[in-house]
C-alpha positions as CSV (number, residue, x, y, z in Angstrom):
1,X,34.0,2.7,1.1
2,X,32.1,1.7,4.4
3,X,28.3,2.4,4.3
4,X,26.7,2.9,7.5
5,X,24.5,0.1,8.8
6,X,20.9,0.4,8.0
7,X,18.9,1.6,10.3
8,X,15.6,3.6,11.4
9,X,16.2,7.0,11.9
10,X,14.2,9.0,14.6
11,X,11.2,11.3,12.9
12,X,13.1,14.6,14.3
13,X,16.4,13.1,11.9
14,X,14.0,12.5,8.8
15,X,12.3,16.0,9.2
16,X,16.1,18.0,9.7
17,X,17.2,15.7,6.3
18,X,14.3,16.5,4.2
19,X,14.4,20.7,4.5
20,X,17.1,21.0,2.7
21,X,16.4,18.5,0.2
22,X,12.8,20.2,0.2
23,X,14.1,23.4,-0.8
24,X,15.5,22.0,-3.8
25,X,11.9,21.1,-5.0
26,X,12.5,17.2,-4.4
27,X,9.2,15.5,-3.4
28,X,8.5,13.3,-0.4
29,X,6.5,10.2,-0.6
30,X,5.9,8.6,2.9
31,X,4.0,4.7,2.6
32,X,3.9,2.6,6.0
33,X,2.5,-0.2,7.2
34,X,4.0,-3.4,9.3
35,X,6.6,-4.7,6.6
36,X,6.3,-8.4,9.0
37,X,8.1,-11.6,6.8
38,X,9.8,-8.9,4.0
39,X,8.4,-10.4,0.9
40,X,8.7,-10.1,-2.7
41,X,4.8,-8.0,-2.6
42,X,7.0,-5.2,-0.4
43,X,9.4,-4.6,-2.3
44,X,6.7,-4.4,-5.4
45,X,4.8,-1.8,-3.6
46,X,7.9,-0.2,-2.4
47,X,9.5,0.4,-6.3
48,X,6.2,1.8,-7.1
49,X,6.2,3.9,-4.2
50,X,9.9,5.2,-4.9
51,X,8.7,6.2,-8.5
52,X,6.7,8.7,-7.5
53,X,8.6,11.0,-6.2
54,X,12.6,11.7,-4.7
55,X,12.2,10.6,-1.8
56,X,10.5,7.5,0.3
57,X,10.3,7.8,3.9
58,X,8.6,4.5,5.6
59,X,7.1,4.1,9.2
60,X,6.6,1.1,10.1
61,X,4.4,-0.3,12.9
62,X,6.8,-0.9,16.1
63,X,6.1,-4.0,18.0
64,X,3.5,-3.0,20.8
65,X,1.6,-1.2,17.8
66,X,1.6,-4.7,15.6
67,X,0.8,-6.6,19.0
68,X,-2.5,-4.2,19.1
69,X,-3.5,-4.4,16.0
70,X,-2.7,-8.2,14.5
71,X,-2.4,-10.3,17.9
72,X,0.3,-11.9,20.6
73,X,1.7,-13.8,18.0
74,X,2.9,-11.1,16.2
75,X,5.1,-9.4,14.9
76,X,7.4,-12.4,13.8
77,X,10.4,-10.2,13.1
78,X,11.2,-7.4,15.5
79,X,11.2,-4.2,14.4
80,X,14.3,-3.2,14.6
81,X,15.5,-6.4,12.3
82,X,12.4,-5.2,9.7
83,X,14.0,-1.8,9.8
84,X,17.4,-3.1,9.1
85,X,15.8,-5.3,6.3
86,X,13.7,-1.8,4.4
87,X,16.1,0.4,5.2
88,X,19.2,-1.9,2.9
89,X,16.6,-1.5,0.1
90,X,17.8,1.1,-2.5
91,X,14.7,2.5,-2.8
92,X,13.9,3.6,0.5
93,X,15.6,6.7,2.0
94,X,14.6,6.4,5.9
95,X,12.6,4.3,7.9
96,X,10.8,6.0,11.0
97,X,9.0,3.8,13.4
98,X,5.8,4.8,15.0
99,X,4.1,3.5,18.2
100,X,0.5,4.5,17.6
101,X,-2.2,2.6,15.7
102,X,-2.0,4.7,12.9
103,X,0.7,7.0,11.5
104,X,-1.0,10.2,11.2
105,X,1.5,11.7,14.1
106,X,4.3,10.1,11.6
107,X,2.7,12.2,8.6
108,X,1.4,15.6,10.6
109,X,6.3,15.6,11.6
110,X,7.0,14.7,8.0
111,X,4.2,16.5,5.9
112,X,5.0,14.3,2.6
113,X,3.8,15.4,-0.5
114,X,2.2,12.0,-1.4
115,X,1.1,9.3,0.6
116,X,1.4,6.0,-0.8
117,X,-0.9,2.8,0.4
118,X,-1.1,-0.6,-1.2
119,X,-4.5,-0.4,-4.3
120,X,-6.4,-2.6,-1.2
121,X,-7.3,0.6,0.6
122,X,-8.6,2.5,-2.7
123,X,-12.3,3.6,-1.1
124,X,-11.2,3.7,2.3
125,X,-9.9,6.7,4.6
126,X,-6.5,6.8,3.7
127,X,-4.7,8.0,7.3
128,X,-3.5,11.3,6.8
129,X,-4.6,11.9,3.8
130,X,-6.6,15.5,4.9
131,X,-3.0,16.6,6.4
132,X,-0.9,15.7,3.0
133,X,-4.2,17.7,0.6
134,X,-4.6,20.3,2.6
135,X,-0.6,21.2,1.9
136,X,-1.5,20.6,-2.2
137,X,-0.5,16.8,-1.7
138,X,-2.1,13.6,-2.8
139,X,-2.7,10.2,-2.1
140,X,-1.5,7.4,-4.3
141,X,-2.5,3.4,-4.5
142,X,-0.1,1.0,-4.9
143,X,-0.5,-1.9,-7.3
144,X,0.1,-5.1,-5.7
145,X,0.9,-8.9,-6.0
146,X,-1.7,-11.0,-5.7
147,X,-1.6,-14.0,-3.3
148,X,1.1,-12.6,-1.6
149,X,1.0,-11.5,2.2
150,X,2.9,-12.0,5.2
151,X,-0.2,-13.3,6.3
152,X,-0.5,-16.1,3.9
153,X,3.3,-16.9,4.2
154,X,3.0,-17.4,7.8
155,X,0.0,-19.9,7.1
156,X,2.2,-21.9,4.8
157,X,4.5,-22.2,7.4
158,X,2.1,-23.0,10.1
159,X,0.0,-26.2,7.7
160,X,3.9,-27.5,6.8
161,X,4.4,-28.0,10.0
162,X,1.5,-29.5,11.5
């Protein structure tokens, strides 16, 4: 059997794929973030994410968003190669990409039932997170690795090779 290549799907295809699934009372849990240097922290988060419900729907940040937010220097891999990357992991169902800053326009198309974000952002607004309760949904915090970042990878990197 031939899979398909992964790939991100457009947020119109995720929204079409998840009403009928929906209608079968399977849940939707949407986490995003930048996903830069896959690491071993990602796919920690992203198991922990898949548990909670049926589904996992990820946006991740596309390049002129990561630019914004994190610098010129970055992202290190393009989107479309970190899509490829989540989207072979068995516990993610679709990747969306999303230009903005933030993915509330991402969550407002999807309407999961529970957003998930990494334990780091327990206390803070989570984005979206009015949208998902209003609907009866939750938010949910991740637990994460410790020490591990594609931040401090990329620093390793950079002092090796000084």
């Amino acid at each position: 059997m031939t899979l398909p290549p992964p790939r991100a799907h457009s947020v119109e295809e995720v929204k079409l794929a998840l009403e009928p699934l929906r209608s079968r009372g399977k849940t939707v849990v949407m986490t995003n973030g930048v996903f830069d240097l896959p690491h071993p922290g990602h796919v920690h988060s992203l198991r922990a994410a898949a548990e909670l419900g049926d589904i996992l729907v990820v946006a991740i940040n596309s390049d002129e968003s990561v630019q914004r937010l994190k610098g010129s220097t970055r992202p290190i891999i393009p989107a479309v190669e970190r899509a490829k990357i989540l989207s072979s992991f068995e516990m993610v169902d679709y990747v969306v990409f999303f230009d903005e800053d933030t993915p509330l326009e991402v969550v407002k198309a999807i309407q999961p039932d529970i957003i998930a974000k990494g334990a780091d952002y327990r206390g803070r607004e989570v984005v979206g997170s009015d949208v998902v309760e209003s609907r009866g949904g939750r938010v949910e915090y991740l637990p994460m690795e410790e020490g591990i970042s594609s931040t401090t990878i990329i620093d390793r990197i950079v002092r090796a090779h000084k």
